[in-house]
Every structure is written in C-alpha cells, then in structure tokens.
Backbone as a ProteinNet text record, in pm:
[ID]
protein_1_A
[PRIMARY]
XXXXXXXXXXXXXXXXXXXXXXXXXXXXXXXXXXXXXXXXXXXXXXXXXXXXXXXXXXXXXXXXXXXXXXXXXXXXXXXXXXXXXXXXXXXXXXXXXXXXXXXXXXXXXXXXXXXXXXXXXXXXXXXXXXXXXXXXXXXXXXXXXXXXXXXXXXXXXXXXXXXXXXXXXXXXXXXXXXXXXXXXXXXXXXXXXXXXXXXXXXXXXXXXXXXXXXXXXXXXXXXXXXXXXXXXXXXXXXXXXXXXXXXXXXXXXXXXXXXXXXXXXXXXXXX
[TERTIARY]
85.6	0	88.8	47	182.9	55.7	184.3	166.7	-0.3	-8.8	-146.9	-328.1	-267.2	-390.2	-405.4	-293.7	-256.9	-347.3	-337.4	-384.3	-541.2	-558.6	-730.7	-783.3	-732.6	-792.7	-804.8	-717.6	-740.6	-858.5	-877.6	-942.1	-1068	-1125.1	-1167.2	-1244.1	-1198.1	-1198.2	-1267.9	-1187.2	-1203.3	-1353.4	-1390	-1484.4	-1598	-1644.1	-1818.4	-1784.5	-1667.2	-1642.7	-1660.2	-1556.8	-1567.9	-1716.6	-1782.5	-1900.5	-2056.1	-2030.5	-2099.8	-2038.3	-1960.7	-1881.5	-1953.9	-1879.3	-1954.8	-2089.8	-2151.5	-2324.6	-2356.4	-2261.8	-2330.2	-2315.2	-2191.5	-2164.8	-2227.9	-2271.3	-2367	-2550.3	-2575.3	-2735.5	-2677.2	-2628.2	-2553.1	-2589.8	-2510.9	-2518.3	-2632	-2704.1	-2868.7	-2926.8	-2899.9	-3055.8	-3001.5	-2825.2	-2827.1	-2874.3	-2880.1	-2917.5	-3036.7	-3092.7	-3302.3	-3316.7	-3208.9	-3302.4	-3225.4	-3109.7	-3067.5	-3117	-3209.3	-3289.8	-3466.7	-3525.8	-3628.8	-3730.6	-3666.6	-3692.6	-3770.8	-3851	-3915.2	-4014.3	-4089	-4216.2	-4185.2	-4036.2	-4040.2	-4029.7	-3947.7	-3952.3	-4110.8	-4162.4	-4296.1	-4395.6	-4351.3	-4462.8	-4422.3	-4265.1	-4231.6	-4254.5	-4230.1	-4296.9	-4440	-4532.2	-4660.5	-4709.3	-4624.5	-4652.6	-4611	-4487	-4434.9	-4469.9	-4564.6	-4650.4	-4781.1	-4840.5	-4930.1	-4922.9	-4798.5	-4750.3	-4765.2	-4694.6	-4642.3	-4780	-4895.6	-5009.4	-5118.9	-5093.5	-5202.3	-5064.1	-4933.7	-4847.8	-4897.2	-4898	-4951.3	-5089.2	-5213.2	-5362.5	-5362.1	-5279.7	-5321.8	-5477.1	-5423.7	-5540.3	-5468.6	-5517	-5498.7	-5539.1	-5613.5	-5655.8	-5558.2	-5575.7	-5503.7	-5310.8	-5283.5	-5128.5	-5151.4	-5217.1	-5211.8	-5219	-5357.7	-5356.2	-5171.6	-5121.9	-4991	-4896.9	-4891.1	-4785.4	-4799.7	-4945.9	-4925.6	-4886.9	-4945.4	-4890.3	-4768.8	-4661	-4568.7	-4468.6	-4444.2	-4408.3	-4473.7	-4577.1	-4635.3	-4633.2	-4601.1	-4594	-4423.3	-4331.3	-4232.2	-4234	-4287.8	-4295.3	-4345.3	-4480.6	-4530.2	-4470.8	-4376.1	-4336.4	-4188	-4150.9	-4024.9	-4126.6	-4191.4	-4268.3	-4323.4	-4384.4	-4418.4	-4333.7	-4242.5	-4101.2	-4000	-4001.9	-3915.1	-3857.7	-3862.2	-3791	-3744.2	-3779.9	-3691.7	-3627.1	-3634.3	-3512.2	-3376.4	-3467.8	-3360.2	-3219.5	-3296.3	-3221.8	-3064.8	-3188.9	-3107.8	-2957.7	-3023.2	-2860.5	-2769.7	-2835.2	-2736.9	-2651.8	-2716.7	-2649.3	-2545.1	-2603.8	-2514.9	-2337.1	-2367.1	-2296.9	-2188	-2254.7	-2190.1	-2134.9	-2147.9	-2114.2	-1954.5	-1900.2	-1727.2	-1758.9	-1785	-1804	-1678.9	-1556.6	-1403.3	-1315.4	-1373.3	-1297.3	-1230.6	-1086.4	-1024	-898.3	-881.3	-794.4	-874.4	-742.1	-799.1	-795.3	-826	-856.9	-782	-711.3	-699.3	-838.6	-804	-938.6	-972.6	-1062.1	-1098.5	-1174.7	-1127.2	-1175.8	-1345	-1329.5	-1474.6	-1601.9	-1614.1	-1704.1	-1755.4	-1623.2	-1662.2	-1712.2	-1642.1	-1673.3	-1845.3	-1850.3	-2050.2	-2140.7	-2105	-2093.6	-2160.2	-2047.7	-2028.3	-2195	-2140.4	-2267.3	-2390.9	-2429.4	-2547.6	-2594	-2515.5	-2550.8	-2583.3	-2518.3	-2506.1	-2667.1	-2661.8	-2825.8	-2928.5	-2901.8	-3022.8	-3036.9	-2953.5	-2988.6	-3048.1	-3071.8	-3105.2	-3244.8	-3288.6	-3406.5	-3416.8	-3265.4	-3289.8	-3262.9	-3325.5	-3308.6	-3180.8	-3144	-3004.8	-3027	-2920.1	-2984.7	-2806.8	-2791.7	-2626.4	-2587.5	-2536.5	-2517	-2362.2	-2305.9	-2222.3	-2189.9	-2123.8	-2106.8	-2023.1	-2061.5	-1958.8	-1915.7	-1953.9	-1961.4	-2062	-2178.9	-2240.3	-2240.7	-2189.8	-2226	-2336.4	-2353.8	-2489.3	-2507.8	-2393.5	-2374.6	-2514.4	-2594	-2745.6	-2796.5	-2804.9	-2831.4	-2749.8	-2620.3	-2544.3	-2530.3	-2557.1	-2620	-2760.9	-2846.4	-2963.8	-2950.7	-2771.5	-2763.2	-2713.9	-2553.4	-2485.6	-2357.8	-2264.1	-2117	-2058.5	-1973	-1933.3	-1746.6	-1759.7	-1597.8	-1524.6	-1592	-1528.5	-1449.6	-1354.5	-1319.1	-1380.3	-1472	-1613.7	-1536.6	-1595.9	-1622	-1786.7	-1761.3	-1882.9	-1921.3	-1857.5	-1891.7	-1941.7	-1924.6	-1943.3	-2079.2	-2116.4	-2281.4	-2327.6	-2329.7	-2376.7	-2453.4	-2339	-2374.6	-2500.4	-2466.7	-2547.8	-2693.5	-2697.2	-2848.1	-2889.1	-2773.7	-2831.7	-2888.5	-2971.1	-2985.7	-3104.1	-3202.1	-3269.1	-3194.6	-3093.8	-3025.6	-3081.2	-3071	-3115.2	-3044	-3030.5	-2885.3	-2950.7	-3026.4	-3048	-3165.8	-3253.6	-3377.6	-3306.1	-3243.1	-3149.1	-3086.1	-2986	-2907.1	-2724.6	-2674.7	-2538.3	-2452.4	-2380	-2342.8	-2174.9	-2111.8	-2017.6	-1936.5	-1799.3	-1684.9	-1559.5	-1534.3	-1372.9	-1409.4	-1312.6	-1291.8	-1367.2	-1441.3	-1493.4	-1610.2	-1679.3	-1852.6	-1837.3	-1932.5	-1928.6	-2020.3	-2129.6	-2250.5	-2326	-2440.7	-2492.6	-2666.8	-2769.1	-2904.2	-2943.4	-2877.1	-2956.5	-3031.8	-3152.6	-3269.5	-3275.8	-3315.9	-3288.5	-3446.1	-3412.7	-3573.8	-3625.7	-3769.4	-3853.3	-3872.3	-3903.6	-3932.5	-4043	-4035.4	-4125	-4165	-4132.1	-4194.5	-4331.9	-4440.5	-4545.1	-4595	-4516.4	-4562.3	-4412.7	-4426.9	-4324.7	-4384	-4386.1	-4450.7	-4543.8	-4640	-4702.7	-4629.9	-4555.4	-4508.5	-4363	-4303.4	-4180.3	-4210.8	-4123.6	-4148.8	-4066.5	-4035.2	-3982.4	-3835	-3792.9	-3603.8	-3620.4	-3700	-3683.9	-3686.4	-3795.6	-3856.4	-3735.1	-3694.9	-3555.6	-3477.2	-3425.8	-3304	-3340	-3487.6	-3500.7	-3499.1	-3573.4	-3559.6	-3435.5	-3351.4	-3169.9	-3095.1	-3166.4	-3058.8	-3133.2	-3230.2	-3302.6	-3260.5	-3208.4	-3153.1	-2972.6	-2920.5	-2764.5	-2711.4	-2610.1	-2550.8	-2499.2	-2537.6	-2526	-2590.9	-2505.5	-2531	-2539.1	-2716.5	-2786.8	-2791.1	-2768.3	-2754.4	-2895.8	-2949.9	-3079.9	-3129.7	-3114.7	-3160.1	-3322.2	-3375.2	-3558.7	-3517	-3621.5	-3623.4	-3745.7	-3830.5	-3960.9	-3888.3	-3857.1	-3797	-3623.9	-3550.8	-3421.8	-3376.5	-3420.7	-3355.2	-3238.5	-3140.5	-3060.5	-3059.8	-3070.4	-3091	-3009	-2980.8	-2906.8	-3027.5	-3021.1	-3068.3	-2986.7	-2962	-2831.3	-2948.3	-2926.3	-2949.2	-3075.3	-3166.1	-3352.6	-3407.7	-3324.3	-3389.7	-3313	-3446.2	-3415	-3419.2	-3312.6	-3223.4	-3255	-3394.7	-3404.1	-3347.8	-3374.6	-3324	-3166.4	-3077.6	-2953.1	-2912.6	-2802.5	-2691	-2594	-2523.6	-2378.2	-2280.9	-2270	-2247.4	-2227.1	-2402.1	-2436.6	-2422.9	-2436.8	-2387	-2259.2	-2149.4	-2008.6	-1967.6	-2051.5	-1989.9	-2078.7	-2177.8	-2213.5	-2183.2	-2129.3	-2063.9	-1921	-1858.6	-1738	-1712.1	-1836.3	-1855.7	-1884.4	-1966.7	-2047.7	-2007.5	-1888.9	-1778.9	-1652	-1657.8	-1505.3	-1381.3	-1381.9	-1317.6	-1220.4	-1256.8	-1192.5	-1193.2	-1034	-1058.3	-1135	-1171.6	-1223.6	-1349.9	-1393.1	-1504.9	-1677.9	-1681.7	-1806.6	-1923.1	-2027.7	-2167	-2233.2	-2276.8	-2333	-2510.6	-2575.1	-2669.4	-2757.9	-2683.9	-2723.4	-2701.4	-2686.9	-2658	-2755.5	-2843.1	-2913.1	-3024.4	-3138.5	-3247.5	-3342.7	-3474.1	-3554.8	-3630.2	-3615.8	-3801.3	-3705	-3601.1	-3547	-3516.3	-3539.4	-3517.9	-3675.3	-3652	-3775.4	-3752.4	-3853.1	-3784	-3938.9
-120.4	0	125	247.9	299.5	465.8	566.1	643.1	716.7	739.6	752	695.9	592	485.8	488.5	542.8	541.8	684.1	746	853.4	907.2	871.1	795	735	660.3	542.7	624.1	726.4	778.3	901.2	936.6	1027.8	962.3	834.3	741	762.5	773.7	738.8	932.3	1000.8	1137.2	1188.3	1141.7	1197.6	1210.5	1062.1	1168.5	1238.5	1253	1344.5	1510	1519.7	1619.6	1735.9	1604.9	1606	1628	1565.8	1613.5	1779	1731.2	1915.6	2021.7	2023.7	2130.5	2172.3	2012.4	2055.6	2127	2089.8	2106.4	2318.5	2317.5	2474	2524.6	2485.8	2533.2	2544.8	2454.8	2460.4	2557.1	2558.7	2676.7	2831.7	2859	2989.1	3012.2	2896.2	2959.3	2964.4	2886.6	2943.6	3045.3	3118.9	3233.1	3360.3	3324.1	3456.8	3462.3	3375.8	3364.7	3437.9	3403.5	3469.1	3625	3676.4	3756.6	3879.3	3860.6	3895	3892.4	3791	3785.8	3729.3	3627.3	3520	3430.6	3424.1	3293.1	3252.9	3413.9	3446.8	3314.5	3353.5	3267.1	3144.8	3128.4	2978.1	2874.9	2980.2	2886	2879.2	3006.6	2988.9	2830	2806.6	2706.7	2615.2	2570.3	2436.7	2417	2545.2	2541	2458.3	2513.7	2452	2350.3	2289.5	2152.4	2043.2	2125.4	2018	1987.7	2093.8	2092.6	1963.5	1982.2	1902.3	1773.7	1736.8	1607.3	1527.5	1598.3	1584.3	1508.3	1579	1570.8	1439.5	1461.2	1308.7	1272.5	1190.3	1094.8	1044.4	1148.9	1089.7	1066.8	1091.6	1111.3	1180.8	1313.4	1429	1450.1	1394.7	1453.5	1577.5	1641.3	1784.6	1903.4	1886.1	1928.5	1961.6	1831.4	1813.4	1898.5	1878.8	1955.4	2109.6	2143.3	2288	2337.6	2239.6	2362.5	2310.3	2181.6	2184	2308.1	2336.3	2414.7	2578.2	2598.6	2726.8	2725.5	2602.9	2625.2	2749	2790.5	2869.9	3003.3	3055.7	3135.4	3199.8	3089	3067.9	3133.1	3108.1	3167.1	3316.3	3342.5	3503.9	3549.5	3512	3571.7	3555.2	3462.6	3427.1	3540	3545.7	3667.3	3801.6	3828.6	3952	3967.4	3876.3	3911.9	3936.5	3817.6	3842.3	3883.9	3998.4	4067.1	4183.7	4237.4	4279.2	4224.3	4049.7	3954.2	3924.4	3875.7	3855.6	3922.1	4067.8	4169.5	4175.5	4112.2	4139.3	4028.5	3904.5	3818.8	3817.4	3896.1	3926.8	4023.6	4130.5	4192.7	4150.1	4093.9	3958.1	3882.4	3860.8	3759.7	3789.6	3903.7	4040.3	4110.3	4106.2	4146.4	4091.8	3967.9	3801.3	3825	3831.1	3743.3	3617.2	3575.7	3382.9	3342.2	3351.4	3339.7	3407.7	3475.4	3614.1	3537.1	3577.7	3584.4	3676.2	3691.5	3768.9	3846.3	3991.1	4063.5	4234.1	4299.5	4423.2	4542.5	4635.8	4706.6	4740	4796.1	4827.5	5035.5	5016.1	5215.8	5215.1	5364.1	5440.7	5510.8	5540.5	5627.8	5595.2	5427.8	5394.7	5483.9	5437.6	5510.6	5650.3	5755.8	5867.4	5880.9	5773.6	5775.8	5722.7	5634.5	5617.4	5705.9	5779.6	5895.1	5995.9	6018.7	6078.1	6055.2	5920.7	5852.2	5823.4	5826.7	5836.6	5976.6	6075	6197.6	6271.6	6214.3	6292.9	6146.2	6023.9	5950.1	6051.8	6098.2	6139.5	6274.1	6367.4	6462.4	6452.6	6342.4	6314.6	6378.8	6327	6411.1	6312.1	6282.1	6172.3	6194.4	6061.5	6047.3	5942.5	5965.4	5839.5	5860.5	5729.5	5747.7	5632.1	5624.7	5506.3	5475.9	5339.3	5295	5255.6	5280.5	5193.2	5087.2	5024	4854.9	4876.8	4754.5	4750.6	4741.4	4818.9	4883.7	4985.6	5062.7	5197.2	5240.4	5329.5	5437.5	5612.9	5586.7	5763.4	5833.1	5747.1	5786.6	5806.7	5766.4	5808.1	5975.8	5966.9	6075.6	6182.6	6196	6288.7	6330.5	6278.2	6360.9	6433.6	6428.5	6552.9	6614.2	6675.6	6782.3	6683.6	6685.9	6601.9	6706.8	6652.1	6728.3	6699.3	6536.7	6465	6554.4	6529.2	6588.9	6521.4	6535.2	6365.1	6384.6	6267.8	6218.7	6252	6299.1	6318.1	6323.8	6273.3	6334.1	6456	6560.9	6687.9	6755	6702.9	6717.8	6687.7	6543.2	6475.7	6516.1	6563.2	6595.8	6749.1	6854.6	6912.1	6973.1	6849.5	6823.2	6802.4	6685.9	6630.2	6706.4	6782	6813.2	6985.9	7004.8	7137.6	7138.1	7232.5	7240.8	7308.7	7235	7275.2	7231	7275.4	7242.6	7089.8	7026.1	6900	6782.4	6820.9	6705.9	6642.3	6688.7	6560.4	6443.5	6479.6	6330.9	6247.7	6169.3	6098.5	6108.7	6092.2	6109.9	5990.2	6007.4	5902.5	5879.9	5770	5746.9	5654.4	5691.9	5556.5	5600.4	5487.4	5528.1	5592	5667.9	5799.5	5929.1	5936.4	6028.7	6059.6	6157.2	6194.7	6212.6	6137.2	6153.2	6253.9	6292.2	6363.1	6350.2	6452.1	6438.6	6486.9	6525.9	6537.6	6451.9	6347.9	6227.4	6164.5	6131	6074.9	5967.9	5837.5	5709.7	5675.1	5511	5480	5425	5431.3	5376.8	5228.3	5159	5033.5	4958.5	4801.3	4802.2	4649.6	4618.9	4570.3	4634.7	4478.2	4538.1	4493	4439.7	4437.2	4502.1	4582.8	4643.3	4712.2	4749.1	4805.2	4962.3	4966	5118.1	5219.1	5170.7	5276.5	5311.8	5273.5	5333.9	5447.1	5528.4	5682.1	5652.6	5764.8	5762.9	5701	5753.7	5701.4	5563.1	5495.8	5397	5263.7	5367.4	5318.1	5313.3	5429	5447.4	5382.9	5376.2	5254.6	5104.9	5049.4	4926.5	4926.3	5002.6	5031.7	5059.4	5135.2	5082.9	4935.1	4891.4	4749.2	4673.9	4693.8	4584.2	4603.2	4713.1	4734	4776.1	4739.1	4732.5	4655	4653.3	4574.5	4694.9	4824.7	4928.2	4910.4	4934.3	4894.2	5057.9	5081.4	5203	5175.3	5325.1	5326.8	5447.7	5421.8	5510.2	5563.7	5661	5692.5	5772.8	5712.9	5747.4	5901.8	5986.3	6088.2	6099.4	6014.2	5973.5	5891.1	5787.9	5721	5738.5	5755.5	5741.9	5619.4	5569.2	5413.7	5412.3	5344.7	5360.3	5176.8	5192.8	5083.6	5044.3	4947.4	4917.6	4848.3	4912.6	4804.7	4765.5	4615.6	4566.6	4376.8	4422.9	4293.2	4245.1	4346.3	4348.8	4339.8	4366.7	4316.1	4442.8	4473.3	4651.8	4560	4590.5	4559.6	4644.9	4655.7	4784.9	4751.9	4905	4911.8	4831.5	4873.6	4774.5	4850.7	4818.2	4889.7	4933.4	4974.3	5017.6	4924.1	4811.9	4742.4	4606.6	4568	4549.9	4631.4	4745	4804.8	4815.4	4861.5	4810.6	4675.7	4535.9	4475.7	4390.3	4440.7	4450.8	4537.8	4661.6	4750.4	4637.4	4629.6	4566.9	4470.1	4373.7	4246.3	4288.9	4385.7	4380	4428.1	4565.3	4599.5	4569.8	4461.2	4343.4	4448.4	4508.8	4622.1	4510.7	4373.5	4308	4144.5	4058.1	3977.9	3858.2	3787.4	3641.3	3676.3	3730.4	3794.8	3695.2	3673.2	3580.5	3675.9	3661	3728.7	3743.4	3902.4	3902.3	3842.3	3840.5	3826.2	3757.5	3614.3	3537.8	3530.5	3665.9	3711.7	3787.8	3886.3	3959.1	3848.9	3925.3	3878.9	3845.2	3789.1	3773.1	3870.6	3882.7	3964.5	4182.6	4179.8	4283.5	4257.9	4153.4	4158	4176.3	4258.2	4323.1	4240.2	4180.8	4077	4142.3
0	0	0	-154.7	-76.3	-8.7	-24.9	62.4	17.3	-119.9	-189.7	-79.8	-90.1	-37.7	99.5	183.6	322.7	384.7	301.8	357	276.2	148.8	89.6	236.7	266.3	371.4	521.3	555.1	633.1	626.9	502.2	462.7	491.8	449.4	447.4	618.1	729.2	836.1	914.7	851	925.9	801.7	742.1	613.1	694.3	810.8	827.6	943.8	1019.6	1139.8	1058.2	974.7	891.1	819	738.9	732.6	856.3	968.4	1001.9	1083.8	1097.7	1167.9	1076.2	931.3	871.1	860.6	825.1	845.5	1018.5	1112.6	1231.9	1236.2	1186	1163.2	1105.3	969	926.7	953	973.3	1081.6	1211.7	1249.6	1348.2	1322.8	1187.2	1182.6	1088.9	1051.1	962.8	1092.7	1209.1	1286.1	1398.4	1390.5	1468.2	1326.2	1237.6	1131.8	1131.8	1185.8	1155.1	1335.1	1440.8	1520.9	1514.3	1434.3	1462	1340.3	1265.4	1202.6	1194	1275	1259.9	1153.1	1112.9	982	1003.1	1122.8	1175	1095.8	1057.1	966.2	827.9	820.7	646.4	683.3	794.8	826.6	858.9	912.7	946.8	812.9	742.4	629.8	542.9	519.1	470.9	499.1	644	735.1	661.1	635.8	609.5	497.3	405.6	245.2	248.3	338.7	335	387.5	504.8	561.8	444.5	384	318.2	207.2	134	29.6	71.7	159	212.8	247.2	290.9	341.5	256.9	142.2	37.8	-66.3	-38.8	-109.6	42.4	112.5	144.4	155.5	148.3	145.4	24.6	-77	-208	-235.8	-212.9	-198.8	-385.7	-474	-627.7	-666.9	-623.2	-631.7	-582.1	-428.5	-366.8	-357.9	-459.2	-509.7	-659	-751.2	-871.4	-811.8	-740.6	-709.6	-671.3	-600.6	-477	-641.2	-720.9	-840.2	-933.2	-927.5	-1036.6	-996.4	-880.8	-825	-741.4	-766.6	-704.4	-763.6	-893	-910.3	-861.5	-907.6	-844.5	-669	-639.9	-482.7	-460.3	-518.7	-497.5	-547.8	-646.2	-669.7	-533.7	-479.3	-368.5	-262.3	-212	-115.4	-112.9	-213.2	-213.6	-179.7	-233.2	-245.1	-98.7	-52.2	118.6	217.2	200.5	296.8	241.4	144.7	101.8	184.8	339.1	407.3	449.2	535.7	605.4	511.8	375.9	259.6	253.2	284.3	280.9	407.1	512.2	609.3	639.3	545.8	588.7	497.7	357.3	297.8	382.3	438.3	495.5	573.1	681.9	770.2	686.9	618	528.5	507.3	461.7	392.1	516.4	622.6	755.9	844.4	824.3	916.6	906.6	1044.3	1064.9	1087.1	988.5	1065.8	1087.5	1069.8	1081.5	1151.4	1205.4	1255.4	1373.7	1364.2	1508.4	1523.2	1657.3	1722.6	1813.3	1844.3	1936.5	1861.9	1946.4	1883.1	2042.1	2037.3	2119.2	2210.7	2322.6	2394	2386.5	2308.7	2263.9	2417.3	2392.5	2498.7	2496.1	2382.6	2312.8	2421.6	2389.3	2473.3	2666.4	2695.9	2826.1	2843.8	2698.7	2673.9	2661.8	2570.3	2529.6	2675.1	2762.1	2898.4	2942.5	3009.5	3150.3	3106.3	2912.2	2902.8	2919.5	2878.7	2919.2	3032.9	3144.5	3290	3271	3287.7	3329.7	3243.7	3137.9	3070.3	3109.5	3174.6	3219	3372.6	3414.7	3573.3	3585.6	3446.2	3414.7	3340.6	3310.4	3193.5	3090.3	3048.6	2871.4	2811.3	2690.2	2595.3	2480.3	2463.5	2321.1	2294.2	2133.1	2083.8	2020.8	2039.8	1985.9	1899.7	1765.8	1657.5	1663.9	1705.3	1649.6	1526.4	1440.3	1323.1	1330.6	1303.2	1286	1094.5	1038.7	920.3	805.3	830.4	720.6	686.2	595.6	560.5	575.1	633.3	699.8	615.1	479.1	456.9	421	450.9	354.2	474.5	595.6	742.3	782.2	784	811.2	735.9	583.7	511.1	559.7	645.6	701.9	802.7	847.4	995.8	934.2	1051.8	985.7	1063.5	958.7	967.1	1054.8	1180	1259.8	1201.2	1244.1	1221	1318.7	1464.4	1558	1662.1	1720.2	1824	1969.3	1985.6	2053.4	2213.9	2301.3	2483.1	2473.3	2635.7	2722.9	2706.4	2720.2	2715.2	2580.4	2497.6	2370.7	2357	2375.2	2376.4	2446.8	2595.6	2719.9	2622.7	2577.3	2525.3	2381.6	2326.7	2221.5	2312.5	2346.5	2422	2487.8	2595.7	2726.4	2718.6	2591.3	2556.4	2413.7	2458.7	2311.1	2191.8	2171.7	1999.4	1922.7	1793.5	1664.8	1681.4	1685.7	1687.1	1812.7	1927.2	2003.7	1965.1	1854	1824.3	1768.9	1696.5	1577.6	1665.8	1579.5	1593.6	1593	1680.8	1684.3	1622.1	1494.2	1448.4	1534.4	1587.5	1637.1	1589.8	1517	1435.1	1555.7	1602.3	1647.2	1806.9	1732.1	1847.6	1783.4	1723.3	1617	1605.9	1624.9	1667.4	1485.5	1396.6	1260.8	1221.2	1282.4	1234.7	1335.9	1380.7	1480.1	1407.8	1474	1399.5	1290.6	1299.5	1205.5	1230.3	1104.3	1117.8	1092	1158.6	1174.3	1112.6	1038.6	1005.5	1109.7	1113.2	1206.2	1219.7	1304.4	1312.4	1215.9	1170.7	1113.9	1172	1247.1	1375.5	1442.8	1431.4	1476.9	1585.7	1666.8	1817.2	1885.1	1895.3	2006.7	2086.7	2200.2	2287.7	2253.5	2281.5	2238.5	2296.1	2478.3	2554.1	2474.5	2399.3	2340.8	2235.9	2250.9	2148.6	2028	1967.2	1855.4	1878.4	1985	1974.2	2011.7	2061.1	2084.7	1976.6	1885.9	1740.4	1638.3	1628	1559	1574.2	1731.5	1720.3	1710.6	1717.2	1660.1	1530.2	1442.1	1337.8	1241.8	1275.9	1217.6	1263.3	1360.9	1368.2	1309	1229.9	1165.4	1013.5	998.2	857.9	832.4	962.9	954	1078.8	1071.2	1190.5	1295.8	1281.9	1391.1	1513.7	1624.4	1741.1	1787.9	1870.5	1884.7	2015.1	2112.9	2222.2	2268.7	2359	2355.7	2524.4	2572.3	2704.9	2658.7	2750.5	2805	2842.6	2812.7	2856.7	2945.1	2921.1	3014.3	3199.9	3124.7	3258.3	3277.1	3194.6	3227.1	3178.2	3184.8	3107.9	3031.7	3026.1	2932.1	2800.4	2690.5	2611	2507.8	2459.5	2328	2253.9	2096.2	1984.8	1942.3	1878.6	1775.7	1735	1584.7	1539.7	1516.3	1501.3	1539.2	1672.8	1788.6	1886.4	2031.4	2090.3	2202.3	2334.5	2346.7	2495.3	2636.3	2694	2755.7	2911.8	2963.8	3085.5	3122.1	3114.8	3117.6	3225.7	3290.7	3379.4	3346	3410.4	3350.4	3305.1	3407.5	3388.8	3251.5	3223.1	3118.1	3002	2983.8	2913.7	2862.8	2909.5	2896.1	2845.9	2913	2851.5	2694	2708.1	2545.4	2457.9	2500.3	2374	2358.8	2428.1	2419.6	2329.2	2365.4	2310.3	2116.6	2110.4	1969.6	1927.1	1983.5	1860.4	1901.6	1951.2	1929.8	2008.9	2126.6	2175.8	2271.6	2370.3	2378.9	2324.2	2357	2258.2	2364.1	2260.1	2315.4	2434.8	2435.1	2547.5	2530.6	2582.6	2588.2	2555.6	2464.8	2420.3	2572.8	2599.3	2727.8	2663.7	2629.7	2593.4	2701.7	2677.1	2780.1	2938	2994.9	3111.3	3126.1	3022.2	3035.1	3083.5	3164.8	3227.8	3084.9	3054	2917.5	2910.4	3089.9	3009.9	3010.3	3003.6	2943.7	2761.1	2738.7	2589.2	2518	2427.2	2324.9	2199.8	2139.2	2038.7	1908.9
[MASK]
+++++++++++++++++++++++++++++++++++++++++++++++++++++++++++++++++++++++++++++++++++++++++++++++++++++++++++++++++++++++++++++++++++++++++++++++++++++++++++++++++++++++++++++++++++++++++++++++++++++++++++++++++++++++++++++++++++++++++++++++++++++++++++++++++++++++++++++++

C-alpha cells in the first residue's frame, strides 16, 4: 500500500467526522441569522406549504397536489414579495457576518466617553440616541444631519443632548474615536408588536438594527432608562455594567469575550 492509499484510507476514516462538523456549523449559523434577524415568519410559512404538500403526497389528496404543483411557481414570486424585508435582512447579515474572525482588537476608549454621558443625561431626563457603526455603511443616514468629524467626549454629547439645539432631536453618528454627524434621522421600526409605551427614539433605534448591523444606544427621557438596539432586537433598561460589557462584546473592543446576551435577564429583551 503505498503512501497515496494510506492517507485515501485515512481520509476514508475522518470523512463523516468532517461532514458532520460542517453541516453542524452550518445549521448553526442559519438558525443564529433567523433569530438575529427575525426570519421565523419565512420559516414557518415554509414548514406550512411543506406540511401541506407532504399531506395531500400521502392521502393522495390529487386535487389538492395539482392545485400547490401548479402554483408552485407562483408561490415563490409571492413568497419573495411578502417576505421581502426579512429577505432583505437576511442578505445583509449575510454580507456582515465574521463567521471566521479571530484575534484581538486594542481596547478604545470612546465607549466610556458615550458612557459617563449617558448616565449623566439619564440622571437629568434628557433623551439620546447614539449610533455605532460597525460595518455597514450608513452615509445615507449621516447625510440627514450635519457632519461634525469631531473627536467624541462626554462633554461634547452631554452638550449636544443636554440642551434644546437644533442638533439634540437626531441621531449622533459614532466611528472610532470620532462623533461623525450628529441630527440624524434614523428609520422607524417596522416591527409590529413592540410596545405602544416606546417613542420615537426607541422606534428608531429598533428600526436601524433591523436594517444594519449598527449597534444604537438610547436613554428614556420619560424614565431614564438607558438601552441598546443591535441585530432586530431593544435591549431595555440595562446597567452600567451590562452596558459596557455589550458595547465591548459587539464591537469586538476586547478579545475572546463571551456574548453578554445570555446574562441579560428575558423579560429585558424586546424581540
């Protein structure tokens, strides 16, 4: 046997370890993109038709199988066309995924800067609404304020929020160390059960993480609350604590850091 066949044969041996690994990675990250988008809608409609099918192939319902054969095409036009925002999302996801990513990343400061402020205007009851960018371009968001490209403090936002300026209804866009634009108008949610008691900023920042991978930071001007949206889903009432270590976590500030998610309490998650 020579060296050819030796290692065929071993190949031979590691093939369904291999095999099932990848499938297991992969069923992995389709059902963290369905909950990290909100795809369930397409998933169940599919279960629907598949149960339907399978239903009518086994009674041998002949009617019932011609009707769904012949509108199976049809059925996919409509089926894109209904869940054509969850479609949408799930490319972005797609599009935005480190499924490979490793290492570490220095630890920025900025954060604590956006912090101090968010205590300091939750203890005052003034509302902000503050955008991280990760990796989607937002210039179609930040063309609706006024570009500052100023380098980001407390005192700076404190300022902005903590005052009726032309500048504290919007949105403060944040890269880096870098306040990018501030008075920007974020889209609204299109989520239809979210709570009636949330206002517009609250709407807004669910509403951009459902259409980028920007992670939105949001203080109540009603209660004080301080919140993150990221990923379709409003994170309310957090601590400081919690807070810190989900900014950390979602823009990769330290390495190897465990997802706080599952630390957070449920019934603080808005889904």
């Amino acid at each position: 046997m020579n060296t050819l066949d030796k290692l065929y044969k071993i190949y031979d041996y590691i093939r369904p370890v291999l095999d099932i690994g990848i499938l297991s990675f992969l069923f992995y990250k389709a059902y963290e993109l369905i909950m990290k988008t909100n795809a369930l809608q397409i998933v169940k409609a599919a279960i629907i038709v598949a149960l339907s099918y399978a239903l009518a192939f086994l009674l041998h319902l002949e009617t019932l199988l011609w009707i769904l054969q012949t509108l199976a095409p049809g059925l996919l036009v409509c089926f894109a066309i209904v869940f054509q925002p969850e479609l949408r999302k799930i490319f972005l996801k797609l599009g935005q995924g480190d499924w490979f990513a490793l290492g570490s990343r220095s630890k920025h400061t900025y954060v604590d800067s956006v912090l101090i402020a968010a205590e300091t205007l939750s203890k005052q009851r003034r509302g902000m609404l503050t955008v991280f960018l990760r990796h989607t371009k937002l210039d179609d968001i930040i063309n609706t304020g006024t570009k500052l490209n100023a380098d980001l403090s407390s005192g700076l936002l404190i300022t902005i929020f903590g005052h009726d300026t032309p500048l504290h209804d919007g949105a403060c866009i944040v890269q880096g160390g870098k306040l990018v634009a501030a008075g920007c108008f974020l889209p609204l949610s299109e989520q239809y059960d979210i709570k009636k008691t949330f206002g517009t900023r609250h709407r807004a920042a669910l509403g951009l993480s459902e259409v980028s991978d920007a992670v939105v930071l949001v203080v109540s001007e009603e209660t004080g609350a301080i919140s993150l949206a990221y990923d379709s889903k409003l994170h309310y009432d957090l601590t400081m604590d919690e807070l810190t270590h989900i900014l950390e976590s979602q823009l990769n500030i330290t390495s190897n850091e465990q997802k706080i998610e599952d630390t957070i309490d449920e019934h603080k998650t808005i889904s």
